[in-house]
C-alpha positions in Angstrom: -5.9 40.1 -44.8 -6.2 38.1 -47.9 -6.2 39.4 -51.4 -7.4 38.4 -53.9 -5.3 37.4 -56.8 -6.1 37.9 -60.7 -5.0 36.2 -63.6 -5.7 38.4 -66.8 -3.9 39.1 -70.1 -1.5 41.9 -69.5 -2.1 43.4 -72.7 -6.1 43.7 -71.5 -6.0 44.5 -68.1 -9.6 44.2 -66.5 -9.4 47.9 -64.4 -11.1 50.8 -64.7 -9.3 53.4 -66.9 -7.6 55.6 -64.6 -8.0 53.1 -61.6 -4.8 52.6 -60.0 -2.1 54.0 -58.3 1.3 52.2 -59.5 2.0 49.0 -61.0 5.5 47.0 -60.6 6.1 44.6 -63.5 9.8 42.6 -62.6 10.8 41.1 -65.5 7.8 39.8 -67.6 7.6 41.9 -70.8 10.0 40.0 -72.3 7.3 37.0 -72.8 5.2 39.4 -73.8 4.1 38.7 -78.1 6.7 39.7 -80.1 6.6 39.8 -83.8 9.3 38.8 -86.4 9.8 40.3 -89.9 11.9 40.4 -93.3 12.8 44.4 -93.1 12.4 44.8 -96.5 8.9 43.6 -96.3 7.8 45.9 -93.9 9.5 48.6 -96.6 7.4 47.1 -99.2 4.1 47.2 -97.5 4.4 50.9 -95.6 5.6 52.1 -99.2 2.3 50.9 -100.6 -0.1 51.6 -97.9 1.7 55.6 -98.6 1.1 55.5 -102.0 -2.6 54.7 -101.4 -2.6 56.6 -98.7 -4.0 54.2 -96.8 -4.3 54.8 -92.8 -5.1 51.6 -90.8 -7.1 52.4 -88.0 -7.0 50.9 -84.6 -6.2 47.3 -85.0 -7.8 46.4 -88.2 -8.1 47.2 -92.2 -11.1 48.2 -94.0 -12.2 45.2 -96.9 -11.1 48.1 -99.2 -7.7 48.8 -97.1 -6.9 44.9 -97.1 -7.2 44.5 -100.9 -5.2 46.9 -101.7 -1.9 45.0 -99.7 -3.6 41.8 -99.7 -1.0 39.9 -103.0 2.1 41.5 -100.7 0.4 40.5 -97.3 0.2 37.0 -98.6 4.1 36.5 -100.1 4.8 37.1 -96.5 3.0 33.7 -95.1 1.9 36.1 -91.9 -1.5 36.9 -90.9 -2.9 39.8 -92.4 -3.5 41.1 -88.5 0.0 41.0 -87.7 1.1 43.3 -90.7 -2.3 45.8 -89.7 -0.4 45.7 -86.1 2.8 46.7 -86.5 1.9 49.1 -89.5 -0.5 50.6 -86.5 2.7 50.5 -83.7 4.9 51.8 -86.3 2.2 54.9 -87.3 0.7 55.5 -84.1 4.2 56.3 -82.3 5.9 57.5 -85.1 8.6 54.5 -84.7 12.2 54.9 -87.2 11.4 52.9 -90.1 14.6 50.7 -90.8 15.5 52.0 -94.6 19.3 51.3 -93.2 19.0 48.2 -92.1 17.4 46.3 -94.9 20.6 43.6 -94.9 19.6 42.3 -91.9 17.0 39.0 -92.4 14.9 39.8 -90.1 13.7 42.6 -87.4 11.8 41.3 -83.7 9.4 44.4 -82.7 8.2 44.5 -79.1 4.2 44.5 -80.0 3.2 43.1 -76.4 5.4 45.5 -74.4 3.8 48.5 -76.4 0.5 47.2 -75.7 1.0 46.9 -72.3 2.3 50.6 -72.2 -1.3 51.3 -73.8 -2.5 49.6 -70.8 -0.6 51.8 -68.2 -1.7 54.7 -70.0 -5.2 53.9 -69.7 -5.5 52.4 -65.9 -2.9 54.8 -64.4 -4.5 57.8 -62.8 -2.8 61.0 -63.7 0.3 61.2 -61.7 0.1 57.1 -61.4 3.1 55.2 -62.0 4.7 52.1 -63.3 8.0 50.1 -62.4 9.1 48.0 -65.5 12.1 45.9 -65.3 13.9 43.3 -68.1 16.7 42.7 -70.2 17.4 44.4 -73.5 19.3 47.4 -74.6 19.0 51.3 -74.3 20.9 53.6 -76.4 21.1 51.2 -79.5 19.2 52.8 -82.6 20.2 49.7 -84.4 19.5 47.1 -81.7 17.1 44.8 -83.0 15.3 42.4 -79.9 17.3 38.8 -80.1 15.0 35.8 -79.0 16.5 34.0 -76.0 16.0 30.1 -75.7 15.4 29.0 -71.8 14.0 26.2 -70.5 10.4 25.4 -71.7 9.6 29.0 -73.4 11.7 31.6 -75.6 11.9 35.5 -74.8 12.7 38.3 -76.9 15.1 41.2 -75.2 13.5 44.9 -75.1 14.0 47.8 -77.1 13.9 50.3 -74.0 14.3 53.1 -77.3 11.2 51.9 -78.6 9.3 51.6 -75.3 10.8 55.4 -74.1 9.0 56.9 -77.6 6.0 55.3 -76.8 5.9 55.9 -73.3 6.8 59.9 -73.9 4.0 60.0 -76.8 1.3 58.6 -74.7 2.1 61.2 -72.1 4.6 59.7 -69.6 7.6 61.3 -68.2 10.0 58.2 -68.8 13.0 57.0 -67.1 15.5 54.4 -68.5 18.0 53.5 -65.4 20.5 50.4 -65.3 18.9 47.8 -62.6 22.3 47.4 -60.7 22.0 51.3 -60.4 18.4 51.0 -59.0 19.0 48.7 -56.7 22.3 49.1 -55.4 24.3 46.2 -56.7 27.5 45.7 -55.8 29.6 45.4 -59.0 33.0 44.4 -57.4 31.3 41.4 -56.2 31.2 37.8 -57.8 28.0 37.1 -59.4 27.0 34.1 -61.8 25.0 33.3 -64.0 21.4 31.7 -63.2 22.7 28.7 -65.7 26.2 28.9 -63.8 24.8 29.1 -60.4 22.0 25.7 -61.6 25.3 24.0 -62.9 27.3 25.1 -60.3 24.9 23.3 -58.0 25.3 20.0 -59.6 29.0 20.3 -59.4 28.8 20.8 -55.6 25.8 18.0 -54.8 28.3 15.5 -56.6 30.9 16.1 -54.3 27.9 16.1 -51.4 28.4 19.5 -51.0 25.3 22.0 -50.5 25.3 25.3 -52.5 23.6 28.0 -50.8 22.8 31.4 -52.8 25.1 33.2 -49.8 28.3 35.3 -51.1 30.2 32.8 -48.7 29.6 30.4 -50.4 31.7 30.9 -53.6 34.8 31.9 -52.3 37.5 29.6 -53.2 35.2 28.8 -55.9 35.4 30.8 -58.7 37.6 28.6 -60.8 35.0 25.8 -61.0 32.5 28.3 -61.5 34.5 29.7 -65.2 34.1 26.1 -66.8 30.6 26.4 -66.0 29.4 29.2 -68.2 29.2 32.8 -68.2 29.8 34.2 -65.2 28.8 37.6 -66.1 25.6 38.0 -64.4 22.1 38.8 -66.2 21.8 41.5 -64.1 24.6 43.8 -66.3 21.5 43.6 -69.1 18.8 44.5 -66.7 16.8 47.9 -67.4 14.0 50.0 -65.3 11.8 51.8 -67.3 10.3 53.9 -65.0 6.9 56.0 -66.1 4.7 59.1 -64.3 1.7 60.0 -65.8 1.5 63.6 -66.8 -1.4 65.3 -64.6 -2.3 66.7 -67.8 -3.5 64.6 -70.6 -2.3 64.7 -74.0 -4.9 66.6 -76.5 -5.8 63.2 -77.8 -6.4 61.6 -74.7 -8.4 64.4 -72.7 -11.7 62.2 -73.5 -10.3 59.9 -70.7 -12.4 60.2 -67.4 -10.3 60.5 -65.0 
């Protein structure tokens, strides 16, 4: 039977709210958007939207709202929509400001991956779940998402802290497991790299040699393999974020038909 296949923004799924059963999403959040920062201009502009007691709401500022940050929005050279956004992330799930960590340059905040959370807690029927794998860290108050150069695009790492608060506020029992636990990988085997392994197979097709992706096939190996790169493999920074949606909605959210 064929199915059909959709092409959407992740961030705006085109389902029903409380439409569907599970969703699997293998590493993709990481090219999710990702926002970067001077810490100690976020400080700046949450202290003055306080002191005016301002409250952004939704995804925009009120004309009166905007004035009143616009001269620090605009030192910043960001859009004023970016700064509405994470001032919203950072209210709406009651995220750690960094007061500590105002020495570091800058901060990277997972915007996309929370919006997508939004998304699963809008299409998920209650008891619906979702599957989320990447690379990032768990555990790390101070881990800040580093932006990783590959081939033809840049990803950021997740903060699986960040996403866990989110997920629990919008009313998911959340899960944080280690991939290699979830899938069973065998961590007294030799693994490479996926740069290694691509290097590794130009090594072998000059000596017209083919290199298959079968264990067997690096035996006797491994020495040519550590001059090639890491050959710790990327699965050691894999995490599952696994969510359930509550069968009973938070107070907020009980004006969701479902």
């Amino acid at each position: 039977m064929n199915r059909p296949i959709i092409q959407a923004d992740a961030t705006r799924l085109p389902f029903a709210d409380c439409s569907l059963e599970g969703v699997v999403a293998n590493e993709i959040i990481a090219d999710f958007l990702t926002y970067s920062f001077r810490t100690n201009q976020l400080l700046e502009i949450i202290n003055l939207i306080e002191s005016h007691r301002i409250s952004p709401k939704n995804s925009i500022f009120s004309p009166e709202e905007l004035r009143a940050v616009s001269d620090l929005i605009a030192t910043t050279r960001q859009p004023s929509a970016v700064w509405t956004e994470l001032i919203r992330v950072y209210q709406a799930y009651d995220l750690p400001v960094p007061y500590d960590q105002t020495e570091k340059e800058t901060m990277n905040v997972n915007v996309g991956a929370i919006r997508f959370l939004e998304e699963m807690e809008r299409t998920l029927k209650p008891g619906g779940w979702a599957w989320i794998s990447e690379w990032g860290s768990s555990n790390d108050p101070s881990y800040t998402p580093n932006e990783l150069e590959l081939e033809g695009h840049s990803e950021y790492g997740i903060s699986f802290d960040t996403l866990s608060q989110v997920g629990q506020m919008l009313g998911f029992d959340v899960e944080v497991v280690p991939l290699v636990e979830e899938i069973g990988v065998d961590l007294d085997q030799f693994y490479t790299s996926h740069r290694s392994e691509e290097n590794g197979g130009a090594l072998f097709l000059s000596r017209n040699e083919a290199l298959t992706m079968f264990p067997e096939e690096f035996e006797g190996h491994e020495d040519d393999f550590q001059h090639l790169g890491s050959t710790d493999y990327f699965f050691y920074t894999f995490l599952v974020l696994k969510l359930k949606k509550r069968t009973s909605l938070p107070e907020a959210m009980k004006n969701r038909i479902c």
